[in-house]
N, C-alpha and C positions, 0 to 999 in steps of 0.2 A: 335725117342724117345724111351729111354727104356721102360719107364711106356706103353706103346701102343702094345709092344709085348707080355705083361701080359695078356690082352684084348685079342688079336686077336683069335675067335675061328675057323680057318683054321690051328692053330696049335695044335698038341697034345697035354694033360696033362705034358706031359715030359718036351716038348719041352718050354712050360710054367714054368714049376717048376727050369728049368735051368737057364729059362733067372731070374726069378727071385734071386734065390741062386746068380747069378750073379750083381742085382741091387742091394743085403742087400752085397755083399766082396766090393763093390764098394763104398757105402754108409760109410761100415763100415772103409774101408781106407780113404775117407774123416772127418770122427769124427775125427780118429786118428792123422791125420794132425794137426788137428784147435786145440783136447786138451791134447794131450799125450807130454810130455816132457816139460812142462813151464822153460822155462827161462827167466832170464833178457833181456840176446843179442837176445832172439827171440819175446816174449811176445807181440812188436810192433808189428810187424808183423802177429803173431797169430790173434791178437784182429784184424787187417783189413783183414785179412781173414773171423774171426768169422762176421766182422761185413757185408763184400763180400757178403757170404752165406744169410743175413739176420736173422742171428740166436738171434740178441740182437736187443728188442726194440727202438726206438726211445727213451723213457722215460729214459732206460740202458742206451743207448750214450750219453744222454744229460746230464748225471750225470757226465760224466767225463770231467777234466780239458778241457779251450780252447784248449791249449798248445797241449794237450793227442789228440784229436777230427782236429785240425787241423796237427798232424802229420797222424793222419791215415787215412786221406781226402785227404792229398797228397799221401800217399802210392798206394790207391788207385788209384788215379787221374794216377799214372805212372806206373799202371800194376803190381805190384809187390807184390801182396799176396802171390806167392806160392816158 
């Protein structure tokens, strides 16, 4: 696990600060994914991705159509977030 490399003090300060610079260009190309570029043909997808990650409440999902909620319960269901 990334986050456990942060920890470990058998590593140098260096060796820490890399891995980390490493977990926020990683982190930061996952935001990018989930919200840079909305579109229409993508948007479904986005949202079960957004929803994948856990990034939107329960009380969020529940606001949206059955329709909206059960197409991205199957997206889900078949791998297909990314």
């Amino acid at each position: 696990m990334q986050n456990a490399k942060l920890t470990q003090h058998d590593k140098s300060g260096h060796e820490r600060y890399v891995a980390l610079c490493r977990l926020v260009e990683k982190r930061d190309e996952l935001l990018a994914t989930l919200f840079d570029h909305p579109r229409r043909s993508t948007a479904l997808f986005q949202l079960a991705h957004i929803h994948a990650e856990r990034l939107l409440t329960d009380e969020e999902f529940a606001s949206f159509s059955d329709e909206l909620r059960a197409s991205v319960q199957l997206i889900l269901s078949l791998g297909s977030t990314s």
